[in-house]
C-alpha positions as CSV (number, residue, x, y, z in Angstrom):
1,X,0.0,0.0,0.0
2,X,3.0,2.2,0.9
3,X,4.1,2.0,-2.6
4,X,0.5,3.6,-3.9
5,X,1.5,7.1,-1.8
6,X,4.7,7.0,-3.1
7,X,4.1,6.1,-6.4
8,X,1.1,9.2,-6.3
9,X,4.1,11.7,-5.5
10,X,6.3,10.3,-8.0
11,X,4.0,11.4,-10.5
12,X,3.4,14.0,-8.7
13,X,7.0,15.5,-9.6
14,X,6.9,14.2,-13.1
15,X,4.0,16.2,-13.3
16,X,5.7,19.1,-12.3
17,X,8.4,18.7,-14.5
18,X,6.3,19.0,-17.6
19,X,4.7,21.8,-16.5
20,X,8.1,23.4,-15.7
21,X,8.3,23.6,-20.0
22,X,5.9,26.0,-19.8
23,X,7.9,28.7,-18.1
24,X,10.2,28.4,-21.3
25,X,7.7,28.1,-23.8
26,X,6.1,30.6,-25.8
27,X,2.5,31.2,-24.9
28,X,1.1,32.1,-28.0
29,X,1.7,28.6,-29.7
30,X,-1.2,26.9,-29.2
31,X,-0.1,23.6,-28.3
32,X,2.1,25.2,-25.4
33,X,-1.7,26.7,-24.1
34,X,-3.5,23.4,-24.4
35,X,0.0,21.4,-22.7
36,X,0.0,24.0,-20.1
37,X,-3.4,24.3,-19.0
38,X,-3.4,19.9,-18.8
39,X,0.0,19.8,-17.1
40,X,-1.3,22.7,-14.4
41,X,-4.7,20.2,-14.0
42,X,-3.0,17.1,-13.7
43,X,-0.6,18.5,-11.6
44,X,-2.9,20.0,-9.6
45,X,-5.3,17.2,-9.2
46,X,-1.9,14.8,-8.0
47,X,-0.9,17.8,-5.7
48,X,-4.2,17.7,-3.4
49,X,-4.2,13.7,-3.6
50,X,-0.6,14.0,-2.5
51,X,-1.6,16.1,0.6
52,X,-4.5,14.1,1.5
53,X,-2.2,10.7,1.5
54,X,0.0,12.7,3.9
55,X,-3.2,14.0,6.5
56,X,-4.1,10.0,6.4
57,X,-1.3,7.7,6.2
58,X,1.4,9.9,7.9
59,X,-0.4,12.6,10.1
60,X,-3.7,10.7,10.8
61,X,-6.0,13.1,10.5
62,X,-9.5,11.3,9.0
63,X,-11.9,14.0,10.3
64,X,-12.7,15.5,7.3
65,X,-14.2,15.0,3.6
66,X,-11.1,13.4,1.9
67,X,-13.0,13.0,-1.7
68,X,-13.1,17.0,-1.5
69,X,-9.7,19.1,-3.2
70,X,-11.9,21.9,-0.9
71,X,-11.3,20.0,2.2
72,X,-8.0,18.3,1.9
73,X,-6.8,22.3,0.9
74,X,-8.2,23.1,4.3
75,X,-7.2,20.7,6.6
76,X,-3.5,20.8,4.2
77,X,-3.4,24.6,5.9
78,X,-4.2,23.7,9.0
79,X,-1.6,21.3,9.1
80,X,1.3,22.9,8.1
81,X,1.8,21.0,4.7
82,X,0.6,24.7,2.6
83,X,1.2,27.9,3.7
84,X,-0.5,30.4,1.6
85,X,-4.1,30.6,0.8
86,X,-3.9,30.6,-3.2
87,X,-4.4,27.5,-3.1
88,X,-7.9,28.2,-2.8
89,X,-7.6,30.4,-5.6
90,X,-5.5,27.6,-7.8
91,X,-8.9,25.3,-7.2
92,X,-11.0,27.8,-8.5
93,X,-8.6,28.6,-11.5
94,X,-8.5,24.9,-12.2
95,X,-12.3,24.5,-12.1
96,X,-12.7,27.4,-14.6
97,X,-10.4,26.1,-17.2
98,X,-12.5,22.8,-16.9
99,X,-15.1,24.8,-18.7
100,X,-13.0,27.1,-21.0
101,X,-13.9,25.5,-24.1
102,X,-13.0,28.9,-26.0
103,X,-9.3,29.1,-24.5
104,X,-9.8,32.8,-23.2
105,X,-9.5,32.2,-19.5
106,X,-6.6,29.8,-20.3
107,X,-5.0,32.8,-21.9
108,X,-5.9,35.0,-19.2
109,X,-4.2,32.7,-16.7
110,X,-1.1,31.5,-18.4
111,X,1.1,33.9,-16.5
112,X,-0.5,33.1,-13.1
113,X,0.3,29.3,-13.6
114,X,4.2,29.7,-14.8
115,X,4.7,32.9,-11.8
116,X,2.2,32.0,-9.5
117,X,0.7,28.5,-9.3
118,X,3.8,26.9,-10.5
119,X,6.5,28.3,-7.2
120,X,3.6,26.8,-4.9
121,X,3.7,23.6,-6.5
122,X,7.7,23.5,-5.6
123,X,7.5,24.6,-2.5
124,X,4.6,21.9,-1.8
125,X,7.4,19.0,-3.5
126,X,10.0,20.4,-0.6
127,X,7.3,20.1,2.2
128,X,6.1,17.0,1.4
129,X,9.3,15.5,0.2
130,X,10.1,14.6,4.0
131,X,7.8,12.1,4.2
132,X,8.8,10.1,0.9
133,X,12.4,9.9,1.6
134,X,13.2,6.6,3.0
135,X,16.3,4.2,2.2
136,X,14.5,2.4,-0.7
137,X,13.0,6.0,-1.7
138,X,15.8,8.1,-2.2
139,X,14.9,12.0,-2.9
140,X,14.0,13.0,-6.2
């Protein structure tokens, strides 16, 4: 089971690496649009599953609704594992472009991802790093 979490935050940072190409890449090609805004969902999306593996398996917190991104956000703050309260924002960003079948708001919020989302996804890999590192899982 162990190998599931670890697994989750592997692909976490792979995730992360892809969208790392979009801080190089030219926004106005739009494949680099379309790659950005799946790599910031994905990414996203792994990120809050991350943190909720963490709040059960290594903190033990199960008071709280751990099928909601809302939720697992909160009780993420709470617990130390995020410190700053775009995430909240970054939810509602990636809802949005769920329904941006035009591109617009993707457009809109390219810049936000590469200057803004993208730093908090790092910092959340050097939080939650700790509690992947062991002998057999060596840091990334």
């Amino acid at each position: 089971m162990e190998n599931k979490f670890i697994n989750r935050y592997h692909t976490f940072c792979k995730s992360l690496q892809n969208l790392e190409k979009s801080r190089k890449a030219d926004p106005k090609a739009e494949f680099v649009l379309e790659g950005t805004v799946l790599n910031f969902s994905l990414t996203f999306d792994i990120s809050w599953k991350v943190m909720k593996d963490i709040l059960i398996k290594k903190l033990g917190i199960l008071d709280f609704a751990v099928g909601s991104p809302r939720e697992t956000l909160h009780q993420a703050f709470t617990n130390g594992i995020i410190d700053n309260d775009q995430w909240m924002q970054m939810l509602r960003v990636r809802n949005h472009l769920a329904h941006d079948y035009d591109g617009s708001f993707a457009e809109e919020r390219f810049q936000d991802i590469i200057t803004v989302y993208y730093p908090l996804f790092e910092k959340l890999k050097e939080n939650v790093g700790k509690y992947y590192v062991t002998p057999d899982n060596p840091p990334e």
